[in-house]
C-alpha positions as a Markdown table, in Angstrom:
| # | Residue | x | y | z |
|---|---|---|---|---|
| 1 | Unk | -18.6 | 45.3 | -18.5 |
| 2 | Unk | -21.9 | 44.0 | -17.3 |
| 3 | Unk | -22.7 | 40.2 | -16.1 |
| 4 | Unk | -25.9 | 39.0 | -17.9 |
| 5 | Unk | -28.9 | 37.8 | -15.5 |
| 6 | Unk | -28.1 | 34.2 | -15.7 |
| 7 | Unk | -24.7 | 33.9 | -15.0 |
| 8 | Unk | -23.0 | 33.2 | -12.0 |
| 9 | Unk | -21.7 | 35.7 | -9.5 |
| 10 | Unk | -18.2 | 35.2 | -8.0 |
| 11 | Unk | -17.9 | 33.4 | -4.4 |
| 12 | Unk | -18.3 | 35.1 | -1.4 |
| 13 | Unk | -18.6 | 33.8 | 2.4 |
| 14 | Unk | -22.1 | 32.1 | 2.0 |
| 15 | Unk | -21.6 | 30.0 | -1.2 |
| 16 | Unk | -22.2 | 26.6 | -0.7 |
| 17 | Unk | -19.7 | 25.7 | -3.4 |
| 18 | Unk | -22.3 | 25.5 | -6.0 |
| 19 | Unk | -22.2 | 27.5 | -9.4 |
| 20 | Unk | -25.2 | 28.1 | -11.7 |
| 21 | Unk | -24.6 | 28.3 | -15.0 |
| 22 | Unk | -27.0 | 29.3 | -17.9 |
| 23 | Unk | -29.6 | 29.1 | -14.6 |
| 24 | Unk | -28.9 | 25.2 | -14.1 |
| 25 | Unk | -26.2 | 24.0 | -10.9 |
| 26 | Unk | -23.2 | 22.4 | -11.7 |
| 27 | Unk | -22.9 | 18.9 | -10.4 |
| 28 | Unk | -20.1 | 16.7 | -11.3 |
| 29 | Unk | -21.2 | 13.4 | -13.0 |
| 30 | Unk | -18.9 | 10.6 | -13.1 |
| 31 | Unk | -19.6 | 8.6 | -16.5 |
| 32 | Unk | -19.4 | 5.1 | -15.7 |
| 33 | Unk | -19.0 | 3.9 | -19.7 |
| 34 | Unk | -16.3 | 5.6 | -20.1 |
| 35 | Unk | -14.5 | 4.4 | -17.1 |
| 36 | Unk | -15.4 | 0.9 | -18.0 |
| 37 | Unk | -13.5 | 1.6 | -21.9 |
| 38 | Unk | -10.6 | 3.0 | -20.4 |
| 39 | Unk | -10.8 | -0.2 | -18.1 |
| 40 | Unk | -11.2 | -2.9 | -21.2 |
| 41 | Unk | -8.6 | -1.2 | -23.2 |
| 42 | Unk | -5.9 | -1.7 | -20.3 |
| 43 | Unk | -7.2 | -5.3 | -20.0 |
| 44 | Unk | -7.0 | -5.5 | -23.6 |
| 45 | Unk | -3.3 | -3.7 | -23.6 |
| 46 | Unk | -2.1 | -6.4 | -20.8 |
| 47 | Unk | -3.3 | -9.3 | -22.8 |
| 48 | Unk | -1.2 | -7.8 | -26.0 |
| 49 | Unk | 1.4 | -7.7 | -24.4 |
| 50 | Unk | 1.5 | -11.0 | -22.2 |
| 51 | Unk | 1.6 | -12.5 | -25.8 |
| 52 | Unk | 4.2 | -10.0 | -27.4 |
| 53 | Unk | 6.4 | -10.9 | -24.9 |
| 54 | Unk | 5.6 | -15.0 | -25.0 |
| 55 | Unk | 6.3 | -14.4 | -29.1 |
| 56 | Unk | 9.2 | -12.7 | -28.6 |
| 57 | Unk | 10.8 | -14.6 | -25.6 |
| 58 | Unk | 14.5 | -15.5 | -25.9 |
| 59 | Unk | 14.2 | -18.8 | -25.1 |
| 60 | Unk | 11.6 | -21.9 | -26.0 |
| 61 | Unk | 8.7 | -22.7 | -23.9 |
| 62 | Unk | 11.0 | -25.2 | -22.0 |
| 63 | Unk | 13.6 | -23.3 | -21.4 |
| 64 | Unk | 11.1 | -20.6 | -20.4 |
| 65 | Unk | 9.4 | -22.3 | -17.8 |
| 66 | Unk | 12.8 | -23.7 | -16.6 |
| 67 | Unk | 14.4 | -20.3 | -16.1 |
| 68 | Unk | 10.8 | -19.7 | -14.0 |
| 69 | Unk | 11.0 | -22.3 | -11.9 |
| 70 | Unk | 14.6 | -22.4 | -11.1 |
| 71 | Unk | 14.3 | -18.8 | -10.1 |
| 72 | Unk | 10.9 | -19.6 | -7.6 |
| 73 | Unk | 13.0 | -22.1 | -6.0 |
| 74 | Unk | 15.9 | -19.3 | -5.1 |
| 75 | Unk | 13.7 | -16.7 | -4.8 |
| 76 | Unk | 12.2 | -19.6 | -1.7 |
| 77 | Unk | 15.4 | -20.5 | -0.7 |
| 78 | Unk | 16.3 | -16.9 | 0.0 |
| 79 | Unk | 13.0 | -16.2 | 1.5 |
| 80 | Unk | 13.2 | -19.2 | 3.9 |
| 81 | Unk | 16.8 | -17.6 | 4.6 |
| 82 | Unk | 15.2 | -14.2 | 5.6 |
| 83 | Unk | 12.3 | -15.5 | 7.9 |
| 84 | Unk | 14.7 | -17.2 | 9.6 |
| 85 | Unk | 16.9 | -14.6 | 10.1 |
| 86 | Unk | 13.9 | -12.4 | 11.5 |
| 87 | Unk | 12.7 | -15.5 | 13.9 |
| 88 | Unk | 15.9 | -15.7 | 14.9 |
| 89 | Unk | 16.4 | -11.6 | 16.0 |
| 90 | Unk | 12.6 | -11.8 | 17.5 |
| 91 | Unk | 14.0 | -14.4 | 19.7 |
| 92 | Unk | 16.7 | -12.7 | 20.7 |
| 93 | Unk | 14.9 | -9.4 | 21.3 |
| 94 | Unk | 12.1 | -11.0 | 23.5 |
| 95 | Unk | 15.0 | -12.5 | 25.8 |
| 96 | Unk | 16.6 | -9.5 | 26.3 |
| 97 | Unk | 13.2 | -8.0 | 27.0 |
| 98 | Unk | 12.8 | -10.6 | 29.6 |
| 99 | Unk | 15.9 | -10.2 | 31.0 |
| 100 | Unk | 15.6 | -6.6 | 31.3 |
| 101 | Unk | 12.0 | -7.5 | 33.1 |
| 102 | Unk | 13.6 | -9.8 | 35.6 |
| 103 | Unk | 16.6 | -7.2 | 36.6 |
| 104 | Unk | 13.9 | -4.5 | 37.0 |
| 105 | Unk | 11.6 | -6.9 | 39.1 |
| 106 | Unk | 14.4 | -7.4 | 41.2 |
| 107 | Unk | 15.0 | -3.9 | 42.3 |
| 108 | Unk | 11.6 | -3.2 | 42.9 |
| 109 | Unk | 11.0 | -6.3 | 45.2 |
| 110 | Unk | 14.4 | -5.1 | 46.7 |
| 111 | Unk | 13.1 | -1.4 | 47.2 |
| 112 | Unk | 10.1 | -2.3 | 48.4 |
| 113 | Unk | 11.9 | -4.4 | 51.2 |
| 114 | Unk | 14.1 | -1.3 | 51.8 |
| 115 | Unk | 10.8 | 0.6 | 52.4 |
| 116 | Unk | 11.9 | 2.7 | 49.3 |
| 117 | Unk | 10.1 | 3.7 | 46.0 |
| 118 | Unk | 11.7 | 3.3 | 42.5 |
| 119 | Unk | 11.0 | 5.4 | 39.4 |
């Protein structure tokens, strides 16, 4: 079986990455249009189905936004709760640390009194 003259050849050690096909190279090109149509329809999608789900919501608008806003006030009472609890074990690691710093200070003053070194 024989290659015709204008088609590529397989790669070898020197090929840039580049193949020729029907004597033109082959660049990839990115088409912008139809990224920008894949992107509308999702925006589309999203806004179809933020109002499906506002039609077909269990509740009324009321009870809808109650549900909402009783659940951002645990959802900040919880998250107060956490940082807290964080702040609080920061604190408590940082004095530790500090007490580990003054214990080792003290036994390198006390070597180096004693003429000694400390590793």
């Amino acid at each position: 079986m024989t290659m015709p003259d204008n088609a590529s050849s397989p790669r070898d050690e020197t090929d840039d990455g580049v193949f020729e096909a029907e004597g033109r190279p082959f660049t990839e090109i990115r088409d912008l249009g139809k990224m920008g149509t894949i992107m509308a329809g999702v925006a589309v999608g999203a806004m179809i189905g933020a109002g499906a789900a506002l039609l077909f919501a269990p509740g009324s608008g009321d009870e809808t936004r109650t549900a909402i806003k009783r659940r951002v006030r645990k959802l900040t009472r919880r998250e107060r709760g956490v940082w807290k609890s964080l702040a609080r074990a920061l604190e408590a690691a940082a004095n530790e640390t500090a007490v580990r710093a003054r214990v080792r200070t003290g036994k390198v003053q006390a070597a180096a009194a004693a003429g000694k070194t400390i590793t």
